[in-house]
C-alpha positions as CSV (number, residue, x, y, z in Angstrom):
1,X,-6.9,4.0,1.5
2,X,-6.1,7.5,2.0
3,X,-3.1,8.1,5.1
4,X,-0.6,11.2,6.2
5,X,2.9,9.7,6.0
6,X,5.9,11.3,6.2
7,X,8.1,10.2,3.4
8,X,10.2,11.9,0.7
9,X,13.9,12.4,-1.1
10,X,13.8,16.1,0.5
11,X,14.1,16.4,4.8
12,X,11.0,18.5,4.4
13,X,8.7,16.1,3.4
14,X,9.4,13.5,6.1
15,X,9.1,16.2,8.4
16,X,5.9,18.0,7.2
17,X,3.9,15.0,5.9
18,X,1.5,14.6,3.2
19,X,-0.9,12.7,1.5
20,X,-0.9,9.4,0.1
21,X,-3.2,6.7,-1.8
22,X,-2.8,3.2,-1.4
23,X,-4.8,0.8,-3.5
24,X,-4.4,-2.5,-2.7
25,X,-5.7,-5.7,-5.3
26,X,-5.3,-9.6,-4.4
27,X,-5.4,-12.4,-6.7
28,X,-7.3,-14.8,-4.7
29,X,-9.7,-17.5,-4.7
30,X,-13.0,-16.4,-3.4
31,X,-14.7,-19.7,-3.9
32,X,-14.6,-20.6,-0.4
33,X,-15.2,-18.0,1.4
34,X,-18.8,-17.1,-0.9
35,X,-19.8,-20.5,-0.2
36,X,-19.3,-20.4,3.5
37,X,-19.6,-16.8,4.1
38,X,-17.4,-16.4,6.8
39,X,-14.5,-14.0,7.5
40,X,-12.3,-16.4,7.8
41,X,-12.3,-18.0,5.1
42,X,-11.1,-14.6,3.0
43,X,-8.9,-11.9,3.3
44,X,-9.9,-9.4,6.4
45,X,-9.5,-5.9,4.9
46,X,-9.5,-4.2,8.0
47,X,-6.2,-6.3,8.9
48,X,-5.2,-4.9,5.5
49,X,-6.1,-1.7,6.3
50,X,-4.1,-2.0,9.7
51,X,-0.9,-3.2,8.1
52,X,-0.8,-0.5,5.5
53,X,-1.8,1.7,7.8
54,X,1.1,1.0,9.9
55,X,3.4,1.0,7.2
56,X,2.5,4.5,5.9
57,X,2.2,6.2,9.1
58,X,4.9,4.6,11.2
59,X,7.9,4.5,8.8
60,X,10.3,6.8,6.5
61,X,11.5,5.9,3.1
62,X,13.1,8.7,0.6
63,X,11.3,7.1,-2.2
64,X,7.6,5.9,-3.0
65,X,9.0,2.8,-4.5
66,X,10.9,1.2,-1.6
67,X,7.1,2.2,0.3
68,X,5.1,-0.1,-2.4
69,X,7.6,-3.0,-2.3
70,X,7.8,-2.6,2.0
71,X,3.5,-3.0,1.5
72,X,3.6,-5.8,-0.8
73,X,6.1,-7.9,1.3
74,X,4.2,-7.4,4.2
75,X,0.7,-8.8,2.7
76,X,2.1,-11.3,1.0
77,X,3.7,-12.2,4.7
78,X,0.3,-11.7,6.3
79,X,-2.0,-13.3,3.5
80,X,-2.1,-16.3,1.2
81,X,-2.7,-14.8,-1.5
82,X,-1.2,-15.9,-5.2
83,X,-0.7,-11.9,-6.3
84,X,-1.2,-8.4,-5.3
85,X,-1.0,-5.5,-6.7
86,X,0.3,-2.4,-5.0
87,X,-0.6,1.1,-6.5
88,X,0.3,4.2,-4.8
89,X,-0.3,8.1,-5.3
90,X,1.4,10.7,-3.7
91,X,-0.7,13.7,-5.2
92,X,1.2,16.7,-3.8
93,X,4.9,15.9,-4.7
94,X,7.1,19.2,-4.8
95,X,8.4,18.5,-7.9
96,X,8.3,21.5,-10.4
97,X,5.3,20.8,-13.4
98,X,4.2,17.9,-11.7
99,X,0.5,19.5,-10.9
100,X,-1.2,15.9,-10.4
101,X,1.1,14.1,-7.9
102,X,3.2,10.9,-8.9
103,X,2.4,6.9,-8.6
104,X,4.1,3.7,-8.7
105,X,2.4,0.5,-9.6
106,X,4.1,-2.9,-8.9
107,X,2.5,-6.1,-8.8
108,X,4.4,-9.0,-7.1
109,X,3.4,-12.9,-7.1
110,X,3.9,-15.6,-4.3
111,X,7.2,-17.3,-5.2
């Protein structure tokens, strides 16, 4: 998932906006859901898309890695869902030598 989002450690970044990436991988039995077929018996990915969406677009954090954790405890709200893993790219970050952007990866299980 690809969104403008306005987050950063420097004022100009939340202020501008840039790009970010959001991948997005559950841990899930599918069994169900092949067998019957039906939408409800699986994760929707458009809800998925709607609450990451909302997340990038609609808040401001200084750091990428508050933005992962903020994703992956509101899916694992939403969804019922054993794991997820949360990667995220932000591929223009203004930091000097950095020429292909930064990530963080986390992956965080149902407790």
């Amino acid at each position: 998932m690809v969104f403008r989002g306005y987050h950063g450690v420097w004022d100009e970044e939340r202020q501008m906006g840039q790009r970010f990436e959001v991948d997005v991988e559950f841990a899930f039995d599918i069994k169900a859901s092949a067998q019957s077929d039906n939408i409800k018996d699986t994760i929707d990915l458009y809800k998925v898309y709607q609450i990451v969406e909302t997340i990038v677009t609609k808040k401001s954090f200084k750091l990428v890695e508050t933005l992962a954790e903020t994703i992956a405890a509101a899916l694992l709200r939403k969804f019922p869902v054993n794991a997820l893993r949360v990667k995220l790219r932000k591929p223009n970050s203004p930091v000097p030598g950095i020429c292909d952007g930064i990530e963080v990866e986390i992956v965080r299980e149902r407790k």
